[in-house]
N, C-alpha and C positions, 0 to 999 in steps of 0.2 A: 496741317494735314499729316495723317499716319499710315505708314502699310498695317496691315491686315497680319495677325502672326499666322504662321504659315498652317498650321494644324490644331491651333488651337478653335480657328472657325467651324471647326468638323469633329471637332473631340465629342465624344458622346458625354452628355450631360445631364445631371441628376434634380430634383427638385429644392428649392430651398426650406419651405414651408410644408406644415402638418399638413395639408390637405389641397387634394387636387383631383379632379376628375382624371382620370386614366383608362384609355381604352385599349388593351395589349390584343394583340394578335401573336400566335404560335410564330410565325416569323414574315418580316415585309424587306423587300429589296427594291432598289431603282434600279427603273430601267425603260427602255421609251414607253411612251403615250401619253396622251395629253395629264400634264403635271402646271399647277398652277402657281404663280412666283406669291413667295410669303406675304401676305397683305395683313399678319397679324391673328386674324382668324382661323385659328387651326383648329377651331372646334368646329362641328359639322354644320350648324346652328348658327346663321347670322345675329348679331348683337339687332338687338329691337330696340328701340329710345323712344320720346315721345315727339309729338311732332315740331319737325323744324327743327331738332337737333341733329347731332350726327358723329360718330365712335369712328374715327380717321388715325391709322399709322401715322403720327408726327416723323420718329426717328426707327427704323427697323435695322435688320442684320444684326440685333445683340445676342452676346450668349450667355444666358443667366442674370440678367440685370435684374436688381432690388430696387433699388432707390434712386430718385432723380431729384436736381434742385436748381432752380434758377436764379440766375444772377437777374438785376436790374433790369439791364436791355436787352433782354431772353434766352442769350448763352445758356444752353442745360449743361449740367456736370452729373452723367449717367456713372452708378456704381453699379460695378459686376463685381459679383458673388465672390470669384474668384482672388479680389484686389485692386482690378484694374481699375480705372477711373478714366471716364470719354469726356472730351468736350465736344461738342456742336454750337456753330455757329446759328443766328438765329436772323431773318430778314422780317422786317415785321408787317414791310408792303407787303410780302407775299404771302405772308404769316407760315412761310416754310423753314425749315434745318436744313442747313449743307446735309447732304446724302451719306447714307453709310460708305467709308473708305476714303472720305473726304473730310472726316471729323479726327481730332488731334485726341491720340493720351495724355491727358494731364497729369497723369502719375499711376505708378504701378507697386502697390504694396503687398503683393502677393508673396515677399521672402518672409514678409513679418505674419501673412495673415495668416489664421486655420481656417481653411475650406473643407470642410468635413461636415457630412449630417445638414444641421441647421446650423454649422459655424461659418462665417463668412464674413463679407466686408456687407452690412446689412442697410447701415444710417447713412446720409448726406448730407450736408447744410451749409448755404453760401451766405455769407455775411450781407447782413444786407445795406452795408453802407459799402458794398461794392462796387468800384475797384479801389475809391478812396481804403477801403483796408481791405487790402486783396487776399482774404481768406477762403478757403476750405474746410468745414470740418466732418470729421468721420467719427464712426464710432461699428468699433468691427472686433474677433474673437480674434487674441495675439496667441501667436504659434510660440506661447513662453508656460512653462511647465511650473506652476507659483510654488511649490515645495522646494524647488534645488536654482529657480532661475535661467533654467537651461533654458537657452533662445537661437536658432528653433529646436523645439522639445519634439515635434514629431513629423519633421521629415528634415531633408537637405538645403531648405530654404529658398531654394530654387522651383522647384514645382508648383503650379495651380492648384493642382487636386491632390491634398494631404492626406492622408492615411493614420492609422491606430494601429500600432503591433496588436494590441490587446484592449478589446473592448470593455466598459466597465460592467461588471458580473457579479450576481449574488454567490456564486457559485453552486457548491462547494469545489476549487477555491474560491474564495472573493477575488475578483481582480478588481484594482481600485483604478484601473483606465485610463485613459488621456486626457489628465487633466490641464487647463488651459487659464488664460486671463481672458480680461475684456480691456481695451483703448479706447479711450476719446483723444482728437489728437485734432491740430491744426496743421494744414497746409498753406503754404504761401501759394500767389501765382503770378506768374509773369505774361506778358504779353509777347509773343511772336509772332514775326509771319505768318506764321502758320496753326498760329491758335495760340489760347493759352495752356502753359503749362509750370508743372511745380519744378519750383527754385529753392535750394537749401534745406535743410535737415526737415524731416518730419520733426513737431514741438507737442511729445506724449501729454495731454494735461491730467487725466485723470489713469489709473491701470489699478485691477484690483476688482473682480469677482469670478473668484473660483467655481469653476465650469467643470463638471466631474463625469456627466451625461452629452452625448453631441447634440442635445437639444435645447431648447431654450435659449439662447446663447446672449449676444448682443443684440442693441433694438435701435434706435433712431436718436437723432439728435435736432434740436430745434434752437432756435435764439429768442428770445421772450422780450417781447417792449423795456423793459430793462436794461436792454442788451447784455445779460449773460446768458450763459450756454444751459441748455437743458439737456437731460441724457437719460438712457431709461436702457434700463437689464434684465435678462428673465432672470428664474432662481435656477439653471443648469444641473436641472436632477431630470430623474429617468419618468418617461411619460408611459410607465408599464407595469408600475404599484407604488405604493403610498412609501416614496422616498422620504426617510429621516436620516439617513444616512449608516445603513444597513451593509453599502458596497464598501466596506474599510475603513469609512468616514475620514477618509485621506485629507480634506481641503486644508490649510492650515491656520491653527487655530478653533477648530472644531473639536468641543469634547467629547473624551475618549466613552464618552455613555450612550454615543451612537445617537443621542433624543436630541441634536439641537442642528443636526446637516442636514442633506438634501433640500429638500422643498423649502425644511423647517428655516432655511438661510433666508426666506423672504422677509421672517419674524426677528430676525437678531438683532433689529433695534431694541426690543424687549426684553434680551438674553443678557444677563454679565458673567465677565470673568473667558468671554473669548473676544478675537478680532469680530471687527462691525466690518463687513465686505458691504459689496453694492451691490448683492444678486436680486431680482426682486423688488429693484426701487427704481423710483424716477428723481435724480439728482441735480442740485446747479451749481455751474463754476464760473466763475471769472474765463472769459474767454483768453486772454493774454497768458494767465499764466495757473488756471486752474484750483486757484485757491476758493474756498465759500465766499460767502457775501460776507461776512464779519472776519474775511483774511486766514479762518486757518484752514489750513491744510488736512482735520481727519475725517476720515467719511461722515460722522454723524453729523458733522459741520454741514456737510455738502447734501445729504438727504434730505428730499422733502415730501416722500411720499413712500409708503411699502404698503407689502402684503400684496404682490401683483406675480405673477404666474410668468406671463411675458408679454410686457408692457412693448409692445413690437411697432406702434407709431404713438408721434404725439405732434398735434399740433395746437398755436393758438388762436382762439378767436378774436380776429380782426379788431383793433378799436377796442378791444378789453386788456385782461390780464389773468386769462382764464386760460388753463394747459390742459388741454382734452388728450386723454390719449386709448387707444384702441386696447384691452388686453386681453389674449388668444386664452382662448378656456380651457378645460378639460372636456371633461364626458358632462358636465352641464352646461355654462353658462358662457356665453362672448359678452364683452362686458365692455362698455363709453363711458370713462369716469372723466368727471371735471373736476376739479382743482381751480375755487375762485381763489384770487389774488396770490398766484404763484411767486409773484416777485418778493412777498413778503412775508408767504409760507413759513410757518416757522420749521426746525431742524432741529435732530436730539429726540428722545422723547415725545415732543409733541407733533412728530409729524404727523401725516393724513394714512391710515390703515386699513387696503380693501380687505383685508383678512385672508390672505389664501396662505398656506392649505388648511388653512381650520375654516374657512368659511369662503363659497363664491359665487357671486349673481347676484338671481335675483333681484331685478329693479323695484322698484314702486318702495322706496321708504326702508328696508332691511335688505337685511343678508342670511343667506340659507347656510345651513353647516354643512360641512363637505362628511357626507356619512361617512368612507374610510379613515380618515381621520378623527370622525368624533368618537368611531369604535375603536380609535388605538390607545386613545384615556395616555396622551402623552402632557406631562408638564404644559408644554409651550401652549397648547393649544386648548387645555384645560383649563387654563389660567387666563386665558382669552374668554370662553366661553363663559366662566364667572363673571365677568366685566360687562357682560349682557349684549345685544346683539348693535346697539347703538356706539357702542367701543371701537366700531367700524364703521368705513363709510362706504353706503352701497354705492352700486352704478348709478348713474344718470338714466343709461339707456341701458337694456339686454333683453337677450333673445336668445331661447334654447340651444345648446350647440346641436346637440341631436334631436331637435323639434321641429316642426312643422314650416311650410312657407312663411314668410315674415306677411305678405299681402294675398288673398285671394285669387287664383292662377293665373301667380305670375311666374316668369318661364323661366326658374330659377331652381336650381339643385336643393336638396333639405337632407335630411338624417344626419348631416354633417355639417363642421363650421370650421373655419379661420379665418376672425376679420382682419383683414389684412391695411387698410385705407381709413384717415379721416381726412377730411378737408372741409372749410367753409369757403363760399363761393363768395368772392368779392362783388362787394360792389359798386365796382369799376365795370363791370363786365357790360355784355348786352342781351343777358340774360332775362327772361322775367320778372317782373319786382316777387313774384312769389317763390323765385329760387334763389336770388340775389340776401346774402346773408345766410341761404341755410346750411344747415349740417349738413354734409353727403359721409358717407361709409361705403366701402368694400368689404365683398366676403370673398376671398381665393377659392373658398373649396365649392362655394353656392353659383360662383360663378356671374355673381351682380356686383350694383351698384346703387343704393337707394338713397333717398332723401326723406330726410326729417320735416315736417312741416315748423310752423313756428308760432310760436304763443300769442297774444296777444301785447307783454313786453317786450316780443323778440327772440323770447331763447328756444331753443330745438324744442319741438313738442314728440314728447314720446311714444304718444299715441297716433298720432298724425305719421305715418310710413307708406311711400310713392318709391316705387321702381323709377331706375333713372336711365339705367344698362342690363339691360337682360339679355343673359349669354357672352358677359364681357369677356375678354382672350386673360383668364389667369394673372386677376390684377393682384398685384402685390404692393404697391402703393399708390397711392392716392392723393396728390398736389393739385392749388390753386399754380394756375402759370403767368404764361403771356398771355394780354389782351382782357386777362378776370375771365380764361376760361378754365376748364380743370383737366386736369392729367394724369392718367394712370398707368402705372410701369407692368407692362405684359412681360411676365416671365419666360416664357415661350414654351409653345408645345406643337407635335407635327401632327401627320393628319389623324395618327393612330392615337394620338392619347399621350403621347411619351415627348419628354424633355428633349429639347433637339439643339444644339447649337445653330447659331443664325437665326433661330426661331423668334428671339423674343424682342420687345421693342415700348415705345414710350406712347401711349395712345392719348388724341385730344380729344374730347369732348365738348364739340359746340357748340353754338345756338344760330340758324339760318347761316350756315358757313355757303356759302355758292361755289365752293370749287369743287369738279366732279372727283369720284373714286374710281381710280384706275384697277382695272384685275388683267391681268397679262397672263397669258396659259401658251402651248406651244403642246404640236403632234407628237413630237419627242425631243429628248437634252442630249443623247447622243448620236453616234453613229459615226458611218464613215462618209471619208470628206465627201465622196460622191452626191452625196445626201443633199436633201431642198426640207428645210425647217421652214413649214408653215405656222406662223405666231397670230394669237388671236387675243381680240379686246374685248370677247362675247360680253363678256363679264361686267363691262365698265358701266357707270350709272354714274347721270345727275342728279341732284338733287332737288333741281325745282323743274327737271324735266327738260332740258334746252336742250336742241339738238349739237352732237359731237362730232369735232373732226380728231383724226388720230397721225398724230409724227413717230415716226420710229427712230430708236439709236440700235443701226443693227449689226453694227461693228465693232460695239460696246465701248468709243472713243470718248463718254460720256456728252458729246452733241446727238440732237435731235435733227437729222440729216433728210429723212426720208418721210414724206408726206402721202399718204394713201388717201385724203379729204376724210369724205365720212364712211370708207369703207374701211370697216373694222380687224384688217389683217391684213398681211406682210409676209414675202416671202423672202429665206436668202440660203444660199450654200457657200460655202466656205472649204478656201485652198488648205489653210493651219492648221495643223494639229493644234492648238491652245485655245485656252478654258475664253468666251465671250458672255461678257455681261450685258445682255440685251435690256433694252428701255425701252419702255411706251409715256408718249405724253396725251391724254385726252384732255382737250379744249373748248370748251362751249362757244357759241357765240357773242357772252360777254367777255370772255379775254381769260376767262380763270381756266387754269389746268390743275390737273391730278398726272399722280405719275406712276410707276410698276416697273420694278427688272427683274430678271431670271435670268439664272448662270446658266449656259449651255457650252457641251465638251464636246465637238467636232473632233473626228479620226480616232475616238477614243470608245471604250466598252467596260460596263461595270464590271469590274472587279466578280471572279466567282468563290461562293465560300463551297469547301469540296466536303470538309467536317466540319462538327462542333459538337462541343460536349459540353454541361450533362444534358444527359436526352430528360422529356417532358416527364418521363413517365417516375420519375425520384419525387419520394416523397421524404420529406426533409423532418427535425425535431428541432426544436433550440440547441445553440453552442455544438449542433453537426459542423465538421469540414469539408466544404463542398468543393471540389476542384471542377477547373474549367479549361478549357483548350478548342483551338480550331485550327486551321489548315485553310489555308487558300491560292488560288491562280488569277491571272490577270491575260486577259488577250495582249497587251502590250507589255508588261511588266514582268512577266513570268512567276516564279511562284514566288509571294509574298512573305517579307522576313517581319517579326516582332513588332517594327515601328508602324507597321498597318494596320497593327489590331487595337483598338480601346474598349476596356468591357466597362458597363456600366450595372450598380445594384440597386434596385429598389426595391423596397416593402408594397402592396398593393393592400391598403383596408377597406373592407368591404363589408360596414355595417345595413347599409343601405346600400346608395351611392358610394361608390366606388372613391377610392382620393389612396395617393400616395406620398410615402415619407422615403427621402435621400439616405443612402447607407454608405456605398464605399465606389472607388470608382481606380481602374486600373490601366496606366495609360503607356504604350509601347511592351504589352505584354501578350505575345502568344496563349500564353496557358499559365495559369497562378491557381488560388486556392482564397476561397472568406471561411469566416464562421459563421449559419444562421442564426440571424437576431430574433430577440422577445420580442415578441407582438401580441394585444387583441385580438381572439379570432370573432370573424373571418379574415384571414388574412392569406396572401400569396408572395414569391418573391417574381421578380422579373431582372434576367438577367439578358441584359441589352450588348451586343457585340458590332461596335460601329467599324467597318472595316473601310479605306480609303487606300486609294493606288497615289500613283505617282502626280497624280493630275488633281489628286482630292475629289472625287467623285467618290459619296460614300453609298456605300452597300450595310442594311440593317438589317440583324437577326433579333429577334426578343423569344426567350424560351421563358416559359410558367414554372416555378418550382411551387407547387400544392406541398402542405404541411399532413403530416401526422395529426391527427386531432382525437381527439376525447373527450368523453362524455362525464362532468363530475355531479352529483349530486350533493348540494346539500339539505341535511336534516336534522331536526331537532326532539330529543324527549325530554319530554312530551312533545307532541308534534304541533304544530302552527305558531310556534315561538318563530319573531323576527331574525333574521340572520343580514350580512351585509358578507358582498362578496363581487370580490372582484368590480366592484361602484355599482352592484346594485342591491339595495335594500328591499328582502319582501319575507314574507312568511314563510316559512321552512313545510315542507321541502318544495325547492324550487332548482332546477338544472342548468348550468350552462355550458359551453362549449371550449376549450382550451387549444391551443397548440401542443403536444407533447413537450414537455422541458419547462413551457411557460412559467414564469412566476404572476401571482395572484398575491392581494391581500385581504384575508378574509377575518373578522370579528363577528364577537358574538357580547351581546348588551352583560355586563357584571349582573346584573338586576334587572328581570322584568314583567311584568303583570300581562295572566292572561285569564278572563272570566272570573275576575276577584280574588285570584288567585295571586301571592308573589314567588316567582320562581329567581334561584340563584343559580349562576353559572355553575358548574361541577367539572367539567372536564370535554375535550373534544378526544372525536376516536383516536384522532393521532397523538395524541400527548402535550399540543399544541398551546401555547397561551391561546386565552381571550379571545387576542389581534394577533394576528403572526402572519407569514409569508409560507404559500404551499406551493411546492412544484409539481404541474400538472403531470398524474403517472400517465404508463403506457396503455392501461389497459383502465377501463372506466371503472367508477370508485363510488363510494357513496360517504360521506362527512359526515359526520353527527358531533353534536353539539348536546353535553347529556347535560339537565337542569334539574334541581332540586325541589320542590317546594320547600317554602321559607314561613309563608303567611298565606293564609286566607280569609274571607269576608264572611263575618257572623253577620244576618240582620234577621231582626226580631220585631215582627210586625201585630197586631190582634184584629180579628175581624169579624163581625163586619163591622164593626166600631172603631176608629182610629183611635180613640185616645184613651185607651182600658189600662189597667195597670199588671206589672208583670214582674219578678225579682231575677235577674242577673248575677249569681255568684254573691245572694244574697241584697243586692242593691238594688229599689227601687226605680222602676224606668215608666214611663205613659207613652203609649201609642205606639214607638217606635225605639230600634238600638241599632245601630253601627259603630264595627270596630273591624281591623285589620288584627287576629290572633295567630302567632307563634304555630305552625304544625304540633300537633301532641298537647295541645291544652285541653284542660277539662275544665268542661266551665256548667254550672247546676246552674237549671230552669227551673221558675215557678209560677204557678198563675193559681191566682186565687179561687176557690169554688164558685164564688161568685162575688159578684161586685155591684155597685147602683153609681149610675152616673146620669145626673140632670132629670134625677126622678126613675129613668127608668132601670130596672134590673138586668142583670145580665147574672147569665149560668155557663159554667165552663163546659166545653163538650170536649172537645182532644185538641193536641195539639198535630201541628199538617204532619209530622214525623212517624207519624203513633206514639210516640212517648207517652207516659202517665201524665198527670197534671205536676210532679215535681221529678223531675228526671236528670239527668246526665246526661251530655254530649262535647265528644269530642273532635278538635279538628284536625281534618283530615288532607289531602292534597285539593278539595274539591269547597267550591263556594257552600257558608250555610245558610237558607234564607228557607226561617221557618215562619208559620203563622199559629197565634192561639186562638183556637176558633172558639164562639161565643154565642148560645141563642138568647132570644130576650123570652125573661120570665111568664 
């Protein structure tokens, strides 16, 4: 068992992942009235399943948890974001977890890790010949700067929530940013009274992909029938234009010609004459000491898979040797690739290539080109695209990031995507035979959970797609557990849409589970002692209907003391000024309970905020400095110093549906100062101010920062030529919407045909190559893109007769001519006065142009398709 850190339960907390539902309000505070204790469910929308199953908090009270993994006999080892690492006991009669605050740290690597954006402790994996080799493994963003080795490179090594002096920037300047590594690493574990926990050195095995973006970062780790480790990395470039490494092209070992960084690092198996990192791939080692499978030690040994964006889970299926792993798209495609025979995968050269960023999606048989990229006509991916589109290997399974529901109204979010989960359902369980064995996925930002049907050998059927969790609590992973049932890690959110510490938690998914679901709510959390706190179980529900009786713990001594039978509420007042963690247990008539607590603050009152600043109405650009500040009083506390204030930042994108990305987060700070970040628009900032008195009773502000926006037109002359801009390809002129500051990457085709016509690039209004990067101005703009004609289509037909004869620049032709000619050629027509074909006669009358019967014509920017027309004699 662990205490609770004292402020870290209540620290205001940011998103891990690209995409989330978020619903902000100008500002929300606590303060009495009926308020309901965390059940997981923070979205407004109860999770729907299908019958007889049921979406049950296993383990709650976390803050920011990614990933979870179980030991053999159901011990979970929960990672939070931050570092930390939870154990929980597991009882399998009851098929319950020791309770939050009764569950042990088993290690805290939050001096080594970056907690920043999407950097974090992300992956978990328990050996599974546990406890006989009592491992751990992780795989998380190291707070180590790969140019100089500085460790920690950006903060004091002590904090959870790490910072960037200087974010990475196109500029002008470039700033080349905080750059970072990635760890796979093993933990030992011991047994104690009190849980297990790590004993002796972290044992680094793998380090080694430079992280230049706070996105993308580190991904998951698995163990493979094999028993080696498996491990998987995004490419850590910027998810806001087509990175090749444009920001300074800092990482080391990237050359200095800018064309081989950024994204391009998921390709550098391909590349020679720089370092082979692991951004972008999914890799294996020797669990022990990290070497490949043929013992050496350098990445290409260890790689078995690239060309992946961010390969953010991987799991295997059961009884094979097949490594599935999830990876997070862009603005097209979520993508389930399989990997048969992982274990013997080769490495070097021939590994397996989803092709990003020169190609991504797309299931059924190919891969689509990633238009920004195939307009930047760069080497790496030029050279790919020669090799034809089977050079790579598509998805198994995908589905539009910005496309439509996956199944027919089902009650799932769309316009937006991050799968988050895979898992196959064992079968072991007590499942359906029709679930038992299949693929299940998670989407974080759609807010489900579906299942694959299966083939007639078995394997996932792609077309076959069944909702499993609709409306699930913000899963971020996705595990088979205890018992063959499955598990998904709720990141947590509160009732407004926004990251909440305590919020998040480890959800089961069962089949005919009989224990009822407790919901616990209460008239108010504080007040003075005089006060009578009415608690209520309106909330609570069976599962197959059985009537309930309710026990209370209402002195928060962790026993259930007070029995009200089946009358569903309780009442108590309280002498203490101190914080009471109340409990409810509901019990059916067959013996099975569900449970519920909620912290309530007796002789105590929220905290009041008197300012804060900036007010709503700032409308912000890219790389503005925004400062912030507040002021506050407490009824017991009096006015509040530094250590009460946490602000938190995030992005809010709102192409559709709503979802948010983690920025920056500032903790025992009155008033500080960010910079705003590039985004997509529509986009917004929210600026969250978690405030906390002496008792931890927190008070929440969230203010909207709205952006500067603009309007840019692109166009082309001639007009209807294609253009590609900012990911999206259409015919010119077509507009979109920008952030002021934004950068964009916009190309235009070298070459390309419109109405017979071949048109060559010539110049853009700005001076611009091709492909280049533009920063959205202040004031709305129009693009142009000016083409040249190159060639046009001469065709020379006669009529009404197909097959008549006619001379060409003196060379005979019958019926018919096609060519593509040069602008400015001159080319002589001639058609005979007459001609006889198959007996009958034919007389020339004009040609469709008016020309004479032997004329000249020249071409021009414009298709020619002339006819010699012919009566019969």
């Amino acid at each position: 068992m662990t205490t609770r850190g004292v402020r870290g339960a209540v620290a205001a907390t940011l998103l891990a992942l690209t995409a989330t539902l978020l619903l902000a309000v100008p500002s929300a505070s606590v303060g009495p009235g009926p308020l309901p204790a965390h059940d997981g469910h923070d979205d407004e929308r109860a999770p729907a399943l299908p019958a007889d199953f049921t979406d049950k908090v296993a383990i709650g009270g976390l803050s920011e948890p990614t990933a979870v993994a179980f030991a053999p006999d159901g011990t979970a080892f929960v990672a939070l974001k931050t570092g930390l690492i939870k154990s929980f006991d597991y009882n399998a009669t009851s098929r319950t977890y020791e309770p939050f605050g009764q569950e042990t740290n088993f290690a805290d690597l939050s001096p080594t890790v970056h907690n920043y954006w999407d950097r974090g402790l992300t992956g978990i994996e328990v050996d599974p010949q546990f406890p006989a080799r009592p491992y751990v493994y992780v795989n998380y963003a190291l707070n180590r700067d790969p140019r100089n080795g500085n460790q920690p490179a950006w903060s004091n090594g002590t904090e959870q929530y790490d910072g960037c002096p200087a974010g990475a920037s196109l500029g002008p300047p470039v700033v080349p940013g905080c750059l970072v590594d990635i760890r796979v690493s093993r933990l030992t574990a011991t047994s104690t009274p009190a849980g297990w926990v790590m004993t002796g050195p972290e044992l680094p095995l793998v380090e080694g992909a430079c992280m230049q973006f706070p996105s993308h970062a580190s991904g998951d780790v698995a163990i493979g029938p094999d028993g080696f480790l498996y491990a998987s990395a995004g490419d850590g470039a910027s998810f806001d234009f087509a990175d090749h490494g444009q920001a300074g092209n800092p990482c080391p070992g990237d050359p200095a010609n800018g064309n081989e960084g950024g994204s391009l690092r998921s390709q550098d198996v391909r590349t020679a004459g720089d370092a082979l990192g692991l951004s972008g791939s999914v890799f294996r080692v020797n669990p022990d000491n990290g070497r490949a499978k043929n013992g050496a030690t350098d990445n290409a040994s260890r790689i078995i898979a690239v060309g992946h964006r961010n390969p953010w889970r991987l799991t295997f299926r059961p009884g094979t040797d097949e490594l599935w792993n999830g990876d997070v798209g862009g603005s097209a495609w979520e993508e389930i690739n399989r990997l048969v025979g992982a274990g013997s995968a080769p490495s070097g050269t021939g590994v397996a290539n989803r092709g990003w960023p020169c190609y991504e999606g797309a299931p059924g048989g190919t891969s689509l080109r990633q238009p920004d990229w195939d307009g930047l006509n760069l080497p790496v991916c030029e050279n790919l695209y020669g090799q034809g589109a089977a050079a790579v290997q598509p998805p198994y399974f995908g589905y539009q990031t910005r496309g439509p529901l996956l199944t027919p109204g089902e009650d799932c979010d769309s316009s937006t995507s991050s799968v988050s989960g895979i898992a196959f359902a064992p079968t072991s369980s007590n499942w359906p035979a029709a679930y038992q064995g299949s693929l299940f996925f998670s989407d974080y930002a759609r807010a489900c959970v579906w299942r694959l049907g299966k083939l007639p050998n078995g394997d996932p059927d792609p077309s076959s797609i069944t909702p499993l969790v609709q409306g699930a609590s913000t899963p971020v992973d996705l595990v088979a557990g205890p018992q063959g049932d499955l598990f998904y890690v709720d990141f947590g959110l509160d009732d407004e849409g926004v990251p909440q510490a305590g919020a998040g938690g480890v959800h089961r998914i069962a089949y005919r589970d009989p224990a009822p679901v407790a919901v616990l709510t209460a008239d108010r959390i504080s007040g003075p002692l005089s006060a009578t706190y009415t608690f209520s179980a309106a909330g609570t529900t069976d599962p197959n209907g059985r009537p309930l009786t309710y026990t209370w713990d209402l002195d928060g001594n962790g026993s259930y003391e007070t029995s009200t039978g089946a009358t569903p509420t309780a009442q108590r007042s309280y002498a203490a000024a101190v914080n009471v963690t109340v409990g409810l247990k509901a019990t059916n008539d067959a013996g099975q309970s569900g449970t519920a607590t909620l912290t309530i603050y007796p002789g105590n009152d929220p905290p009041q905020i008197t300012k804060i600043s900036p007010a709503a109405s700032l409308r912000w650009r890219v790389g503005q400095k925004v400062g912030f500040s507040a002021a506050a009083t407490d009824p017991q506390d009096g006015v509040l110093g530094a250590p009460a204030f946490d602000w938190a930042l995030s992005i809010r994108h709102c192409p559709d549906v709503c979802h948010t990305h983690p920025l920056e987060q500032f903790r025992d700070q009155q008033a500080g100062s960010f910079r705003t970040p590039d985004h997509e628009y529509p986009s917004h900032l929210l600026l969250t101010l978690t405030l906390t008195d002496s008792r931890e009773m927190p008070v929440r502000r969230t203010i909207r920062l709205d952006p500067k926006s603009v309007k840019v037109t692109f166009a082309t002359s001639p007009a209807k030529l294609r253009l590609t801009a900012a990911g999206t390809a259409a015919k010119a002129p077509f507009a979109k919407r920008f952030i002021v500051g934004s950068r964009a990457t916009v190309s235009a085709a070298k070459v390309q045909r419109k109405r017979g016509v071949t048109y060559r690039f010539r110049s853009w209004s700005d001076k611009g190559k091709p492909s280049h990067e533009i920063v959205a101005p202040k004031k709305k703009r129009t693009l142009t893109a000016s083409y040249r004609p190159v060639k046009a289509e001469l065709r020379i037909r006669t009529a009404p007769s197909k097959k008549l004869a006619f001379l060409v620049n003196g060379k005979k032709w019958k019926g018919s001519f096609r060519d593509d000619l040069k602008v400015g050629t001159k080319v002589w027509l001639a058609a005979a006065p007459a001609q006889t074909r198959k007996g009958q006669r034919w007389v020339f009358v004009r040609w469709s142009d008016g020309g004479r019967r032997v004329h000249r014509v020249v071409i021009g920017d414009q298709r020619v398709d002339l006819r010699a027309i012919y009566r019969r004699a």
